[in-house]
N, C-alpha and C positions, 0 to 999 in steps of 0.2 A: 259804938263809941259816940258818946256828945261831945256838943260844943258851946263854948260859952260864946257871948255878945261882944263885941268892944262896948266902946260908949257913943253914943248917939246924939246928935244935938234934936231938938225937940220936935216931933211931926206926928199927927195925931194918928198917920193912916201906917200899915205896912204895905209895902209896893213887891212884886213878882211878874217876872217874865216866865213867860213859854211859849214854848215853841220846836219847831221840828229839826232833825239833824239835818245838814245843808239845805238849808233856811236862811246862811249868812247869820246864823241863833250866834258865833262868839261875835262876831263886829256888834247883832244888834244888843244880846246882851253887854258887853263891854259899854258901849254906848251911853245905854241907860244906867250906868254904875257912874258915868264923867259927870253926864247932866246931875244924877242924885247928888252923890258927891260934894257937887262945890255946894250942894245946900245944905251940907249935912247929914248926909244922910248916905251910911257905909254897905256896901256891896257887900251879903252872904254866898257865896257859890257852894250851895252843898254837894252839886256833882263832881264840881272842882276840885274840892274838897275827898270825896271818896276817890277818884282817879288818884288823885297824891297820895293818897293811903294806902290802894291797890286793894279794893274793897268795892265788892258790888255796888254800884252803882243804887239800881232800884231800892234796894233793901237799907242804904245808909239813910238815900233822901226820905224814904216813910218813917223810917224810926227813928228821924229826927225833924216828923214836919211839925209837931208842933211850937217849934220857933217860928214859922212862918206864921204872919197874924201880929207878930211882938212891931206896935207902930216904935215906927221911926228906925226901920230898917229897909232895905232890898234885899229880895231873894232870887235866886237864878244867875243863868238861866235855866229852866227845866226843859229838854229835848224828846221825852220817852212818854209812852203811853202809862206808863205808872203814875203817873199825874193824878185817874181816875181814883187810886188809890191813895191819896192825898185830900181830903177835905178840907184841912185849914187853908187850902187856896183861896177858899170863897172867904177868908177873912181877910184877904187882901184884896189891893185894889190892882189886877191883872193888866198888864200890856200883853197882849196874845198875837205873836206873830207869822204868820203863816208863808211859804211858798209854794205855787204849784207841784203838786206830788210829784206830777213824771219829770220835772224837772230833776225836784231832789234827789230820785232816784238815780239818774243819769251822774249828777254829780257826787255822790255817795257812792257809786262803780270808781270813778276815777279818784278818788280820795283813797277809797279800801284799799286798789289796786297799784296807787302813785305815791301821794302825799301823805296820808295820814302818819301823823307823830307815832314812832315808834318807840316805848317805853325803853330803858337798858334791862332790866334784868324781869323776871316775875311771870306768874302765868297771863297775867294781861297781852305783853310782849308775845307770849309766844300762840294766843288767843289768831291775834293782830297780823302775826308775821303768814301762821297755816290761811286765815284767809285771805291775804293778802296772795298768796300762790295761785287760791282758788278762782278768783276774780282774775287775776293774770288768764287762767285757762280757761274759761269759759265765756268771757268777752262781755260789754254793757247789754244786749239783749237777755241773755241768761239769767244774770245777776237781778236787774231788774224786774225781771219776772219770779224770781227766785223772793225777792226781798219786795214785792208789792203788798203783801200780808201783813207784812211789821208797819209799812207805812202808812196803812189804812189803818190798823189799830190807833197808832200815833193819832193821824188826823183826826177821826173818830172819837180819841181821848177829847181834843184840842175842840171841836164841834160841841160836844156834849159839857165841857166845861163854860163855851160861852153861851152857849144857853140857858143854863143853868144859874150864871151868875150875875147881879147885879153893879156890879163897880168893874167891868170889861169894855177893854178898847182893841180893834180889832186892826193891827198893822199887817200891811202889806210889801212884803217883796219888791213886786214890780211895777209897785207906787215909789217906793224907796229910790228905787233906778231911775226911775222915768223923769223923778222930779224930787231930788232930794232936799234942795230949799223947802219945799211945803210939806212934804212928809215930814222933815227934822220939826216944823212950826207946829204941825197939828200935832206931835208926840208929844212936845214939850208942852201941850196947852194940858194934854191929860193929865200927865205928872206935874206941873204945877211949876214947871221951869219957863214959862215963856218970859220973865224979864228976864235969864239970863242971857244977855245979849252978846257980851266977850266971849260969853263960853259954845255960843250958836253961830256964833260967825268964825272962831275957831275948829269946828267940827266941819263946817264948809267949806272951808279952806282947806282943810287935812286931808279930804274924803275928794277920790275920784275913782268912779265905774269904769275907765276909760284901760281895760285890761286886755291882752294881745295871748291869746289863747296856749296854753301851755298844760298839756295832763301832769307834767311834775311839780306845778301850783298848787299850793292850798286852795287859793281863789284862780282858778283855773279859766273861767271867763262868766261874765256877768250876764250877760242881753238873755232875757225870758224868751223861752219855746227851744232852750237846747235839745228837749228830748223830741222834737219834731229833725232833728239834723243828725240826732245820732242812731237813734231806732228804728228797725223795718216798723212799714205801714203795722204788719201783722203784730208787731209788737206792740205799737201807741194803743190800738184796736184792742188790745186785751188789758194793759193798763186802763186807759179810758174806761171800761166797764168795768171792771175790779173797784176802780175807784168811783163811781159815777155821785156817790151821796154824799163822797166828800167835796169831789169838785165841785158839784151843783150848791151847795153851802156856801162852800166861800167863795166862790163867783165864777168860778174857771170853765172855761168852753169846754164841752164834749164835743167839739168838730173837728 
């Protein structure tokens, strides 16, 4: 199924997020939709979009990526390794956001298993519900090792695309947390929002990391190295090497 455009006010570039599943990819896409936005310039969510349709995912966003590219839009966020199957990426100009793998891992156990939105009716729902039991029985060690393979694809995807492409900026996670004033300054200088100032001091205000740990959270706790707290040694030690060329990439300790 396509989709059509709204209308657009004028910008010569098209803009695209991606990025990995607990990632914090809906804050930071949303994000980057408030800043676009007040310039004009409307948020596409194609995955958004397939989920409310109850329509594979991968297969909606390819065979509709040639909207991505049309300036004077946003697209994303995109969270999946299907990405590499998408070449009009490189016609935009990419915000690529990354969080440590074992992390994501550890928080994608607790998501599958607590919070994650459960559709009402459809095979999605009942996709969501069977492993959501799954993850209940087998605990974050399992899952995570269970589901290290999807997310080295992902990263993988997410590596080979910024390498690949010229108009890429590379956000960080636990840049975001550490120090969200300068993270918000240096996104907004990429996409082109740095005078807007009402709208960057309102995102500051809004925005606090300061979250009291709860697994039936969406955002369940924020501080980087939760999977050093929740996983035996032998666990991190096999994640660590599963992932090792994604870590060493985008900056992450192997220790």
């Amino acid at each position: 199924m396509s989709l059509s455009l709204p209308s657009s006010a004028a910008d010569p570039d098209s803009w695209a997020c991606v990025t990995a599943y607990k990632a914090a990819s809906s804050y930071v896409g949303a994000l980057l939709g408030t800043l676009l936005r007040a310039r004009g310039v409307p948020q596409i969510d194609l995955a958004g979009e397939a989920y409310k349709q109850g329509v594979d995912e991968a297969t909606f966003c390819i065979e509709n990526q040639d909207l991505v590219g049309t300036p004077g839009y946003y697209f994303g966020p995109f969270r999946d390794s299907y990405i590499k199957d998408m070449p009009s990426l490189r016609n935009a100009r990419v915000v690529l956001h990354v969080r440590d793998p074992r992390d994501c891992l550890v928080s994608h156990h607790y998501s599958v298993a607590y919070s994650h939105e459960i559709p009402p009716t459809g095979p999605i729902r009942d996709d969501l519900m069977h492993r959501r039991q799954v993850y209940l029985n087998q605990g974050v060690d399992q899952s995570s090792l269970t589901d290290c393979g999807d997310f080295h694809r992902i990263f993988a995807a997410l590596r080979d695309l910024a390498r690949s492409h010229g108009g890429l900026y590379v956000s960080r996670y636990e840049d975001m947390v550490a120090d969200f004033g300068g993270w918000l300054d240096r996104l907004c200088s990429f996409v082109r929002c740095d005078r807007l100032d009402a709208v960057k001091e309102a995102l500051k205000h809004q925005t606090s990391f300061a979250v009291r740990e709860n697994p039936l959270n969406h955002m369940r706790q924020v501080t980087p190295g939760d999977y050093r707290r929740k996983l035996t040694q032998q666990t991190q030690r096999a994640l660590t090497e599963q992932l090792s060329d994604v870590l060493e990439y985008f900056g992450y300790s192997r220790e």
